[in-house]
N, C-alpha and C positions, 0 to 999 in steps of 0.2 A: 504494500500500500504506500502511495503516495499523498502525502500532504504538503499545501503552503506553510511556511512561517508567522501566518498570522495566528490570530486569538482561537480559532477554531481547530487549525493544526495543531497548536502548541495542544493546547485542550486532549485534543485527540492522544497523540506521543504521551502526554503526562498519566492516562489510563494504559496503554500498551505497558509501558515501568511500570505504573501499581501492579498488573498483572501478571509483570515477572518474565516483560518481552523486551526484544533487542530495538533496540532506533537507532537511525544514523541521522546526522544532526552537523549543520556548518559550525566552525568556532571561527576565532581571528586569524586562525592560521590553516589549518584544512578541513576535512570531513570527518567528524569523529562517529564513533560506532559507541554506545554506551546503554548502560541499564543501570538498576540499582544498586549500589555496593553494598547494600544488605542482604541480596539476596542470591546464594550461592548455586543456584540451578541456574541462575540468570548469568553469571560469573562464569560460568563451566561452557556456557555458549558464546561467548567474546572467544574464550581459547580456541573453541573448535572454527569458527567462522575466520579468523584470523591463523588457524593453524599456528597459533603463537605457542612457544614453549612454556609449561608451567613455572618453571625457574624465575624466567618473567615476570616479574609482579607487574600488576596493571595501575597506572596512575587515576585521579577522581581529580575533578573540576568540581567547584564550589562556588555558593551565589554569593558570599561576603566572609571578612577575616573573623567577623565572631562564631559564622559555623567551623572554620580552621581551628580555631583556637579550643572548640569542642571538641573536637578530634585528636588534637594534635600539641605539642608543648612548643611554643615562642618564645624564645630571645628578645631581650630587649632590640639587641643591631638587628637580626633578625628580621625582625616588626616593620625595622626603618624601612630594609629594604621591602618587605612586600606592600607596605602603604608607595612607596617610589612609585615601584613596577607592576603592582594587579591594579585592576586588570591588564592584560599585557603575556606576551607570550614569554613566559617566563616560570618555569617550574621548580618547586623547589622539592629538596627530599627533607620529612621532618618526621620526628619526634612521635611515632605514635601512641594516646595511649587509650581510643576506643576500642575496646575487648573485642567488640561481635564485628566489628571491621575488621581486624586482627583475622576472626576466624574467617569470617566469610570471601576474605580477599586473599587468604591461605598467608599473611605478612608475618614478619618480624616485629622487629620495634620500629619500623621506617614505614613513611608513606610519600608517595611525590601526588606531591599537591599543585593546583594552579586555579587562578581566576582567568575564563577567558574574557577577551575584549570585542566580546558581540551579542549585539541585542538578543538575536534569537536564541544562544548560548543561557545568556542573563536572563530571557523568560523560562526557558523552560527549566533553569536552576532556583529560579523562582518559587515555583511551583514543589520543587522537590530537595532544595537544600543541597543534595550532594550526588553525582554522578559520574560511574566507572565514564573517563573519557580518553580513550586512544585512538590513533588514527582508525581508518576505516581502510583496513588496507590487508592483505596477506601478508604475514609478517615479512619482513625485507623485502617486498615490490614498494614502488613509488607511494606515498600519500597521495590524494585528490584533493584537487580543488575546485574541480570541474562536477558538475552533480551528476552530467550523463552519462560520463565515463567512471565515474562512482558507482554508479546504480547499476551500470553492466557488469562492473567487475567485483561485485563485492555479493555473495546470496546469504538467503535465509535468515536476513534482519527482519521486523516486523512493519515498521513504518518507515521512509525515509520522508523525511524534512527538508524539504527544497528549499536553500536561502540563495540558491545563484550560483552562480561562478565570485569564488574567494581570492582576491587580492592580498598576496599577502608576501613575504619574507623568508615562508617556510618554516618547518617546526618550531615549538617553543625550546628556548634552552633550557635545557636543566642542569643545577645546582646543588650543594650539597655546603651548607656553611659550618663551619668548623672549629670554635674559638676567633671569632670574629673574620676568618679565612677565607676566601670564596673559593672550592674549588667546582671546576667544571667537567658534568657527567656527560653532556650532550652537546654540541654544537648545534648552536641554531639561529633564529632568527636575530637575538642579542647578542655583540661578540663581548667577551668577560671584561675588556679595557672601560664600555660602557654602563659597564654594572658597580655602581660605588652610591654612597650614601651623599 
């Protein structure tokens, strides 16, 4: 199923998740594929649709810093930098210590977390607080940014969320701060020289 980005689509997508289904969804930076990070059948289907390895942990996108901070333990510099840079393609790895995320995302004591920096993103985080968000892609083929070549190459999500064709820099970086340190896990759209308080 296909839906728009508007109040009715988002609407729609936000019962497919209650239900324990897959959406794929625009962010700031390409097509993500997500569901609810509570809910481990739902979790178990990002792996197989992605053929991603369980090893893998899956990163979750968030509608604002006080549901992070529910989840997750912040640093003061920390802070600084996520108030800079979310929303914004920019991931960080942090401090986890919701239990039933723990189980249900199969984690450690770590979660990469990010706010994206798109409205459709931001409603449908809205609505749901917190959402497994990774590319939409076969694990190591190309991300999309393109929705038609998304929706051909990507099966067995439940709804996709047409926002367009995404303009963007390419993936978010990810981060991992260390005693006030920034090291960097991923290249991407931020290079580490522009990442300072």
């Amino acid at each position: 199923m296909k839906v728009n980005c508007n109040d009715e689509g988002i609407e729609k997508a936000i019962q497919i998740i209650g239900n324990g289904g897959i959406i794929i969804f625009p962010t700031d930076t390409v097509y993500g594929i997500g569901c609810d990070p509570y809910n481990e059948n739902a979790v178990k289907k990002i792996y197989e649709i992605k053929s991603r390895d369980k090893i893998k942990s899956l990163p979750v996108l968030a509608h604002s810093i006080g549901i992070v901070k529910q989840i997750t333990t912040i640093d003061e510099f920390t802070e600084k930098i996520i108030r800079k840079y979310w929303p914004g393609p920019l991931t960080l790895i942090l401090k986890l210590k919701d239990k039933n995320l723990k189980k249900s995302l199969d984690l450690e004591d770590k979660i990469a977390v990010r706010i994206p920096n798109s409205e459709c993103s931001l409603k449908l985080l809205e609505k749901c607080g917190l959402l497994v968000g990774t590319s939409a892609n076969i694990s190591g083929d190309s991300a999309f940014t393109n929705p038609e070549k998304c929706i051909k190459n990507v099966k067995k999500f439940d709804v996709f969320v047409d926002g367009g064709t995404i303009t963007s820099k390419g993936e978010s970086t990810i981060i991992e701060i260390e005693n006030e340190k920034i090291r960097i896990i991923r290249q991407g759209a931020l290079k580490k020289e522009d990442i300072k308080i």
